[in-house]
C-alpha positions in Angstrom: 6.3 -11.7 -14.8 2.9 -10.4 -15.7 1.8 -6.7 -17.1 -1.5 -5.8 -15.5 -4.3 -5.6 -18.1 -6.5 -2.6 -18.0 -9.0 -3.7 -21.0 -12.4 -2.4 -20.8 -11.2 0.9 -19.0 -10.2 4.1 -20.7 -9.4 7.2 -19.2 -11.4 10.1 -19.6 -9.9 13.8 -19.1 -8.1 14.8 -16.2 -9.5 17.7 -13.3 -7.0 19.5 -11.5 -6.7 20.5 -7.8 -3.5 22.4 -7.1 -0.6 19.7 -7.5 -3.4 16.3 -7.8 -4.6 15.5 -10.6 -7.5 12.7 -11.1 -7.8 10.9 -13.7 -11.4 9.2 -14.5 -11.3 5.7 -15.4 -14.8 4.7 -17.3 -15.6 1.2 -17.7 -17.5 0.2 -21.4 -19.0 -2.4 -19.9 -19.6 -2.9 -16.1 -19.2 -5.9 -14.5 -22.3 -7.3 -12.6 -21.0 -10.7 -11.2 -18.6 -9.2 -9.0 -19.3 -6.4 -6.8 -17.3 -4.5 -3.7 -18.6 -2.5 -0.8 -17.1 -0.7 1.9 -17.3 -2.1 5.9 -16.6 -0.2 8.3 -15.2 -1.2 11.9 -15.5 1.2 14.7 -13.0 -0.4 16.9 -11.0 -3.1 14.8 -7.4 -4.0 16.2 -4.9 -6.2 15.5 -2.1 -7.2 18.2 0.9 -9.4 18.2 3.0 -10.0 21.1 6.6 -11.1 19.4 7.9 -12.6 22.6 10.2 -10.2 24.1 7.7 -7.1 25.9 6.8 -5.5 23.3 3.1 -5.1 21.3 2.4 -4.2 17.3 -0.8 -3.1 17.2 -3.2 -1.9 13.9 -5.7 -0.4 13.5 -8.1 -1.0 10.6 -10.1 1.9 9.6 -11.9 0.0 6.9 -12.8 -3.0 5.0 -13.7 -4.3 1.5 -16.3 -6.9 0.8 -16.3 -8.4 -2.5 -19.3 -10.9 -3.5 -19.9 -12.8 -6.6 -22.3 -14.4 -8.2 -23.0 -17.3 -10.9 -26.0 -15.7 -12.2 -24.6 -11.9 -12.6 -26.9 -11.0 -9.7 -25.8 -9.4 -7.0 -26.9 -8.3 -3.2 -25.3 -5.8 -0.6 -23.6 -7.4 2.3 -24.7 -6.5 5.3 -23.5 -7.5 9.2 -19.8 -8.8 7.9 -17.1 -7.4 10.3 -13.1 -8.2 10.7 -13.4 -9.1 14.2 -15.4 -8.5 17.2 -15.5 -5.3 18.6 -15.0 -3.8 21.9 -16.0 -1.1 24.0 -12.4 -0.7 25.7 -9.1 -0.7 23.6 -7.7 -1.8 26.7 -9.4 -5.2 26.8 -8.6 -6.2 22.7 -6.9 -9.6 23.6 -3.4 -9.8 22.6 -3.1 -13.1 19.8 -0.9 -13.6 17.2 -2.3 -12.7 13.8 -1.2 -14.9 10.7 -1.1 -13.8 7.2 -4.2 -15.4 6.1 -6.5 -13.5 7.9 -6.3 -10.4 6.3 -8.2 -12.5 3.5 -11.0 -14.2 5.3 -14.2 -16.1 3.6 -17.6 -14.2 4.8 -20.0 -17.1 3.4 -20.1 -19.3 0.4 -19.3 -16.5 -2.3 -18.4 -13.6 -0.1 -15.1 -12.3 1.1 -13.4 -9.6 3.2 -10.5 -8.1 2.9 -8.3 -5.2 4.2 -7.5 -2.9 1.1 -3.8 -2.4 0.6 -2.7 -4.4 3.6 -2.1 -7.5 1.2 0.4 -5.9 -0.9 2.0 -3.8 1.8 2.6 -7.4 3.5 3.7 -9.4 0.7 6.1 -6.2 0.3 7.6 -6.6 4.1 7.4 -10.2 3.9 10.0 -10.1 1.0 12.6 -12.8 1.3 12.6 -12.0 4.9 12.5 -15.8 6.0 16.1 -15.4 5.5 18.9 -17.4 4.6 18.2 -20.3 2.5 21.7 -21.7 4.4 20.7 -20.8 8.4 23.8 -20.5 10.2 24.0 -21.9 14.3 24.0 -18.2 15.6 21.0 -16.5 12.9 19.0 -19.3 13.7 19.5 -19.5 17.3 18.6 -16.3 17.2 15.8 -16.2 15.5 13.9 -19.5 17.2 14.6 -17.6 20.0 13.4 -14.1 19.6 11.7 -14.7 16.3 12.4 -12.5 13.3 12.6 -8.9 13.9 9.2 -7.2 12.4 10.0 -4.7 9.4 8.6 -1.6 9.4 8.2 0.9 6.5 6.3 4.3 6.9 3.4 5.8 5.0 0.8 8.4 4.9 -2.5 8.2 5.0 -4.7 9.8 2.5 -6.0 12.5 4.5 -2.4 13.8 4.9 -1.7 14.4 1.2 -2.4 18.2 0.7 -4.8 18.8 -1.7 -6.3 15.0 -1.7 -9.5 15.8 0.2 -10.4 18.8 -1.6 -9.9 17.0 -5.0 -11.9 14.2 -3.9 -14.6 16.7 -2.4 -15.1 19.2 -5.5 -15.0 17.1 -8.5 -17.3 15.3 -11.0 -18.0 11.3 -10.7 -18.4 10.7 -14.4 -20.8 8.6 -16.3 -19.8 4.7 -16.0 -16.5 5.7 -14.0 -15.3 2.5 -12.4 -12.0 4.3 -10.8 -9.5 6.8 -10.9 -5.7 7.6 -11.5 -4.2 9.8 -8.4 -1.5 12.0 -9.5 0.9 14.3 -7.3 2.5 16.9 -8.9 2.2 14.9 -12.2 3.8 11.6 -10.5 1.7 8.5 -10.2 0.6 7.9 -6.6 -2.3 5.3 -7.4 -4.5 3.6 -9.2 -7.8 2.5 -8.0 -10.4 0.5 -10.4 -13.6 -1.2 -9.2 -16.1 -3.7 -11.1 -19.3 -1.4 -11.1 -20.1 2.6 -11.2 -22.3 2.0 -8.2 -18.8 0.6 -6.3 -17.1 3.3 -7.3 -19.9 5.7 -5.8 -19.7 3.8 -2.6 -15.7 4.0 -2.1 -14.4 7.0 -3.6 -13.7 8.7 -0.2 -12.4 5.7 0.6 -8.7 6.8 -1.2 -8.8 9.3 1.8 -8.1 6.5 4.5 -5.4 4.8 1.4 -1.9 4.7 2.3 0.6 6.7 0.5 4.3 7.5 0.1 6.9 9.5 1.3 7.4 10.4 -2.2 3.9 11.3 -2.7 3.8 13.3 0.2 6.4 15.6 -0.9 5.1 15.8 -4.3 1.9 17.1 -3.4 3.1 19.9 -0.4 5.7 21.3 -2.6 4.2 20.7 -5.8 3.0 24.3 -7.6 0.0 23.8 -9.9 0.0 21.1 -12.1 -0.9 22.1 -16.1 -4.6 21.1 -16.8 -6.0 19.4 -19.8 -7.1 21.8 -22.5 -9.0 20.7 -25.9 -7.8 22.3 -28.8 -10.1 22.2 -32.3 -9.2 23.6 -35.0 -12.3 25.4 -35.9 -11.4 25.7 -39.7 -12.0 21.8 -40.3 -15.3 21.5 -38.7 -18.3 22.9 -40.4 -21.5 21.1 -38.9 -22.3 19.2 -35.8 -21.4 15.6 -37.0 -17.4 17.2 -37.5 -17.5 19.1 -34.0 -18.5 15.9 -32.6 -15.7 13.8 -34.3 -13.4 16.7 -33.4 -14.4 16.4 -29.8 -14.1 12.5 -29.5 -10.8 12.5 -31.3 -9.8 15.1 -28.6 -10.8 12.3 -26.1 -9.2 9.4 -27.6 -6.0 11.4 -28.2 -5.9 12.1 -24.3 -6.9 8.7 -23.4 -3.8 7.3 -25.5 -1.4 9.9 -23.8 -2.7 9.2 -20.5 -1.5 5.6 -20.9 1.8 6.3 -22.9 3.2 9.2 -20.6 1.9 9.6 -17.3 0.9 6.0 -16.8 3.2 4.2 -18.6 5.5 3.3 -15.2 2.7 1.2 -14.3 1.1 0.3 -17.2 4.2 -1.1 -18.7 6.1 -2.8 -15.7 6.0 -6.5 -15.3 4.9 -7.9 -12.3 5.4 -10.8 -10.0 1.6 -12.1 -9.3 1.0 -14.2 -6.3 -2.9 -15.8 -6.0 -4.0 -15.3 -2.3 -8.0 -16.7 -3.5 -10.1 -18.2 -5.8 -13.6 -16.2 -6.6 -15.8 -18.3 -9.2 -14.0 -16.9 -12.1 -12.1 -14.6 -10.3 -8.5 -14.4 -9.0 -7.4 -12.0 -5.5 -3.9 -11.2 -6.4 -1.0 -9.0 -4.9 2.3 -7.7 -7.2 5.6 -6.9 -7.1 7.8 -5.1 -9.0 11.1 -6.0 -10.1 12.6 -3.4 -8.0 14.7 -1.9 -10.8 16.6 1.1 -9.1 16.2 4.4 -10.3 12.6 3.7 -12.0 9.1 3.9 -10.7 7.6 1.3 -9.3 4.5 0.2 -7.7 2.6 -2.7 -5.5 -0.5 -3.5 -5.7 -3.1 -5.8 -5.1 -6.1 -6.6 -8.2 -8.8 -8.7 -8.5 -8.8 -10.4 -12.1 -10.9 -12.9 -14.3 -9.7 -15.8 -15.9 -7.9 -14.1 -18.5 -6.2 -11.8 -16.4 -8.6 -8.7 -17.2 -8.4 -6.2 -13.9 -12.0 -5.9 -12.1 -10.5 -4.3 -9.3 -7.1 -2.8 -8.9 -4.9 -0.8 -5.9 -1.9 0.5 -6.1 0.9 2.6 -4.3 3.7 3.9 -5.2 7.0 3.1 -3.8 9.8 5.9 -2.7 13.4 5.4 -3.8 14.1 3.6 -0.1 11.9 1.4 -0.7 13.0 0.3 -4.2 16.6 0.3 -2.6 15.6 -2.4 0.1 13.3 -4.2 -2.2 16.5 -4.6 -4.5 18.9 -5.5 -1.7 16.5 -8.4 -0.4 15.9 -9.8 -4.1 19.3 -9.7 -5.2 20.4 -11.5 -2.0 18.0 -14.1 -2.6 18.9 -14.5 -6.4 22.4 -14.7 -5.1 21.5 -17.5 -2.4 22.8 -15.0 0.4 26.0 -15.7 -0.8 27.3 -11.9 -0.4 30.6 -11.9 -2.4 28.4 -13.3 -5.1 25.8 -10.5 -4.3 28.3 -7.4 -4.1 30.0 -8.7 -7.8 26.6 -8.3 -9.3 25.9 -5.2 -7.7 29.7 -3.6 -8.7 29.9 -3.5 -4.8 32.8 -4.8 -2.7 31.6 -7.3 0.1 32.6 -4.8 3.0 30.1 -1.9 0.4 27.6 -4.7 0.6 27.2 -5.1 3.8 27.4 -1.4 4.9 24.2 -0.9 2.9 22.7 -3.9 4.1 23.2 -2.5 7.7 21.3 1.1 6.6 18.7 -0.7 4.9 17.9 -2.1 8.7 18.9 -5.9 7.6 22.1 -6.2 9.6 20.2 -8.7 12.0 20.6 -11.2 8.7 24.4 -10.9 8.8 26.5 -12.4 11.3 28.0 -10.5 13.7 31.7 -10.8 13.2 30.9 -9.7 9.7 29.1 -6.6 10.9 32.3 -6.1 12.7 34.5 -6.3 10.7 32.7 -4.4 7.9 32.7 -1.4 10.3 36.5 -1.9 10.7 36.8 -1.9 6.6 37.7 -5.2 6.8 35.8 -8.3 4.9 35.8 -11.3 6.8 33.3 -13.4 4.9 
């Protein structure tokens, strides 16, 4: 378990929108070996066909690139696309798409990726292979039909009141690198990129970011938010050198509280990091939380050096459900599926267990006459 390591970037005061609240992240040094541009697809799907009639089909609205270089020297990408497009959504060939290929290699030191898409899958992939014991029934079941899909809902950027006008009306400061997206004071996401240039390019990119239920709420209900006010106390400064060090006190003090208070529940979390690629000296990483119930929480996927230092960095927030089901799964697995075992670490009875298995959507991992007899208020385990 990992914290994420945010050196190199402090956060610069806050601007206010209603109920969001940005928060500039400046980089002191940029990087230049490492660099991130937007790609846009105009008619990029992705279909699987499970097997049994039915279709999941995506739609990408963008891309990043990320190149890197040896010598610190960098050039735009140009002509790199996800897949080939078509003119007719009616004629995108129906294939299986495998995990690896939201991360695909563009050339020797270029690579394209679908932003968020990495965490939000390693997030539904989450012991869902099942059992590590496969009974004759679950697994006939599942060679079969396959494993049911799992489905969680989001919002898209656009549809978080307040977002676009935010993003529209306020200042791109000197050096910022990325920015902190608050709804009604509550983390939503974190975004960080290697170079001011990047962060030019893809800061209306949060707008097509995927964001909670949570977040949702937070920012339609949300009244206005409290906005950052300096206060110097005008009897202790007498020339221009002491109003300066007033004023830069004013920003460090801000800077520290940012990071303490309003991003301390994912500043200070430990995360489960799993490498998807190597970049040079780079790293493409997603995390996971612990799930720790009644906490917030976050997944993410970061970009990091050798020594773990974040070039690039995004996040979303998770809603209480989420958690929930993220808990369910990893206990189960600590647990080896055994669920007696499960439901004594969880101060549950077997028959509690498996009634919240079954409205977390995971009853198709139980067998059947345990279902049943569950919903008699029976445990027949």
């Amino acid at each position: 378990m990992t914290q994420l390591d945010l050196t190199g970037l402090t956060a610069a005061p806050a601007q206010v929108w209603g109920g969001i609240r940005l928060v500039p992240l400046v980089r002191e040094e940029p990087i230049t070996d490492l660099r991130l541009r937007r790609e846009l697809f105009g008619d990029a799907w992705m279909a699987v066909e499970p097997g049994d009639g039915t279709y999941y089909t995506s739609y990408i609205p963008h891309g990043f690139v990320a190149d890197w270089s040896r010598d610190g020297k960098w050039q735009a990408a140009y002509g790199t696309q996800l897949c080939d497009e078509y003119d007719d959504a009616d004629d995108v060939p129906v294939r299986a798409i495998p995990m690896r290929r939201l991360v695909q290699r563009a050339g020797s030191r270029r690579l394209r990726f679908l932003p968020l898409h990495l965490a939000l899958e390693g997030y539904l992939a989450l012991h869902f292979g099942g059992p590590s014991v496969l009974w004759e029934e679950w697994s006939a079941r599942a060679v079969r039909r396959g494993l049911t899909p799992r489905a969680e809902m989001a919002y898209a950027g656009a549809s978080v009141e307040g977002l676009d006008e935010a993003l529209r009306i306020f200042e791109i400061h000197p050096g910022q690198c990325g920015v902190m997206v608050y709804a009604a004071d509550a983390l939503a996401a974190a975004f960080v990129v290697p170079h001011p240039e990047d962060y030019r390019a893809l800061h209306a990119s949060l707008l097509q970011d995927l964001y909670g239920e949570l977040v949702y709420q937070h920012a339609y209900y949300s009244p206005p938010v409290r906005e950052f006010t300096a206060v110097i106390d005008d009897t202790r400064v007498s020339d221009l050198a002491g109003l300066r060090a007033a004023a830069l006190g004013q920003l460090s003090s801000w800077a520290g509280d940012h990071d303490r208070h309003l991003a301390g529940g994912l500043l200070d979390e430990s995360y489960q990091i799993t490498q998807l690629r190597r970049m040079g000296r780079y790293r493409l990483t997603r995390f996971l939380p612990p799930f720790a119930l009644h906490r917030e929480q976050h997944i993410g996927e970061a970009i990091t050096d050798l020594k773990g230092r974040v070039a690039y960095l995004k996040s979303m927030r998770l809603s209480e459900a989420q958690i929930r089901r993220g808990h369910l799964l990893s206990r189960l697995a600590h647990h080896d599926w055994n669920l007696e075992d499960t439901a004594a670490a969880l101060g549950a009875s077997p028959v509690e267990l498996v009634r919240r298995l079954r409205n977390a959507g995971f009853d198709g991992l139980l067998k059947r006459h345990v279902v049943e007899a569950a919903q008699r208020g029976r445990w027949d385990g």
